[in-house]
N, C-alpha and C positions, 0 to 999 in steps of 0.2 A: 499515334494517339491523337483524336481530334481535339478541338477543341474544347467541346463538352465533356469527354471524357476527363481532360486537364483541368479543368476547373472544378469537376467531383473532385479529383484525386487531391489537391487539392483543400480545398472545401474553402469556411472562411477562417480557418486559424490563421493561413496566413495574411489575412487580409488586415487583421487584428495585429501583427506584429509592429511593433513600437508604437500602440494607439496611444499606452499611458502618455507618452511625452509630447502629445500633440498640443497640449492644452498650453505649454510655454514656447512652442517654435516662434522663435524668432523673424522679424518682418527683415528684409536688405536692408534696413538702416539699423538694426541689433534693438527694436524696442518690440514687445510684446505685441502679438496680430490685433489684441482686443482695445481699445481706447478706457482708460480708465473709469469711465461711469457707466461703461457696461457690467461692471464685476457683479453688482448688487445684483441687475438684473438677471444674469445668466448664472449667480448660486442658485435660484430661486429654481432653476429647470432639471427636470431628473436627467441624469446621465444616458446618452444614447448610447455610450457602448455596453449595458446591462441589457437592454431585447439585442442589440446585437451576436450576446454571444448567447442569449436563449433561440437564436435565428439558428448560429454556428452549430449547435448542440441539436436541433428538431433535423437543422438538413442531414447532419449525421447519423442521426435515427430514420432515416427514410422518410421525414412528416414532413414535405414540400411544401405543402400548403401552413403549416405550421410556422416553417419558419419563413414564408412571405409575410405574414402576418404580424412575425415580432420582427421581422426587417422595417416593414413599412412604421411602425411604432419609434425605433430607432430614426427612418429619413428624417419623421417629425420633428421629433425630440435635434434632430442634428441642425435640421434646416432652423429651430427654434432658435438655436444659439449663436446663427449666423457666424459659425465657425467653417472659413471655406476647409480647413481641412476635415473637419468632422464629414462634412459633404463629400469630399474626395474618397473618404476610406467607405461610406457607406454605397456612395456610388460603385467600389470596385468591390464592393460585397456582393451585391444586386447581379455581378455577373454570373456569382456561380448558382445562388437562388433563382433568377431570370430564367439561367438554362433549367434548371433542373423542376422547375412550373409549364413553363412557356418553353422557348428554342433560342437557339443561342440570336438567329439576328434581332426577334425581339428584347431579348435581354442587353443587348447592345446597342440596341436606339433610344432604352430609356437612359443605360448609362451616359450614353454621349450627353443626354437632356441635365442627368446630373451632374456631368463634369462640367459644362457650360454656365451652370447655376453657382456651382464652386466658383470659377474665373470670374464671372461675375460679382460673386461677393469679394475674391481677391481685390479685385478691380478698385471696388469701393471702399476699400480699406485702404488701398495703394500699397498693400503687400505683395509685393516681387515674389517673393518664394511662393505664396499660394501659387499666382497666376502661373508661375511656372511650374509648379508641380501638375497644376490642373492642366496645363498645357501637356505635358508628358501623357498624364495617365488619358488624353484624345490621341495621342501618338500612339501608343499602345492600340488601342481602337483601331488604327487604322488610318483617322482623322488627320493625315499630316498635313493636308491645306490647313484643317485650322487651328491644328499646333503650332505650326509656322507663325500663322499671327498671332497665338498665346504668345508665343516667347516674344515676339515683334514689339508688342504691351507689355511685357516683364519690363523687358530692355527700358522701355519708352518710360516707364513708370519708376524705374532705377537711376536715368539720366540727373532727375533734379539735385538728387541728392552729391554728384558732381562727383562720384567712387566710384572707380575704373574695377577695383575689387569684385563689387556686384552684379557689373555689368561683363564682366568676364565669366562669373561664377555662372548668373546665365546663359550665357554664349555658350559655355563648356555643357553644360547641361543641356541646350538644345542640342549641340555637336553630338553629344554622346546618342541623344533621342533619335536625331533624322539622320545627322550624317552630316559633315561641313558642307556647307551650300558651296555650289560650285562659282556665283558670282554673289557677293553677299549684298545684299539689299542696304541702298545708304543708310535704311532707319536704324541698321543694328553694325553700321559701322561709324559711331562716338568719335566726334573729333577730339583731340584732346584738349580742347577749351571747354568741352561736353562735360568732359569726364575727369577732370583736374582733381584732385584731393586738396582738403582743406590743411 
């Protein structure tokens, strides 16, 4: 089974799995991804995962173009709420829409563009768990040079908080993505004055 084919079979129901509890995922330090005077603003924003799953429903109908159209309504409404995970699940939706428009390496250089735009918003939140999820789903891709340094930025953005916890929980989660490095780079080896607990 190719690649394309897997990604029909497929479709985006599963891309959709666990979207409801996206909206409370927890940052490495256990406080909500959004800073408290965003709430007002981002009620105010209609839900991107509603064209999302009018996207899931057109591709499953055969209406390709149909559901690029409520995808791209969705990236909007996602990229609106500067939620990097919202951007991670519609980036990994784009792959199966992508193929089924376009061809699969198209459909996977725009995702790469959307998983980078996730990490980036991680980045600027200084949520560890995005930037590493966004680092995985560039693993997935193929992308492992620069998942490599997604997770290298997890790590790096987990240090202050001085919790050996998180910095291991990404460690394990890169391990599991690429495979344990066979000499580990000093940035993601925490000395233990790094990584002390309070």
């Amino acid at each position: 089974m190719n690649g394309t084919t897997w990604c029909m079979t497929i479709g985006l129901g599963a891309c959709l799995t666990g979207v409801g509890m996206l909206a409370g995922t927890p940052t490495g330090s256990g406080r909500p991804w959004a800073p408290a005077w965003q709430d007002l603003a981002i009620s105010t924003i209609p839900d991107w995962r509603d064209p999302l799953r009018r996207a899931d429903t057109a591709l499953a109908e055969g209406d390709a173009p149909g559901a690029e159209r409520a995808w791209d309504e969705a990236y909007r409404l996602a990229l609106a709420t500067s939620d990097p995970y919202a951007v991670i699940e519609v980036g990994r939706a784009y792959l199966a829409i992508g193929e089924a428009v376009y061809d699969h390496p198209m459909a996977a250089a725009r995702a790469r563009r959307i998983f980078l735009s996730a990490l980036s918003l991680g980045r600027g939140l200084r949520n560890v768990q995005a930037v590493a999820d966004a680092a995985e789903a560039l693993a997935v891709l193929g992308e492992h040079d620069v998942a490599a340094r997604g997770f290298s930025l997890a790590v790096t953005l987990a240090q202050p908080d001085r919790d050996a916890r998180v910095v291991d929980r990404v460690r394990a989660q890169r391990d599991r993505v690429l495979g344990p490095p066979s000499e580990e780079p000093a940035a993601l080896r925490p000395t233990a004055e790094t990584v002390r607990t309070r």
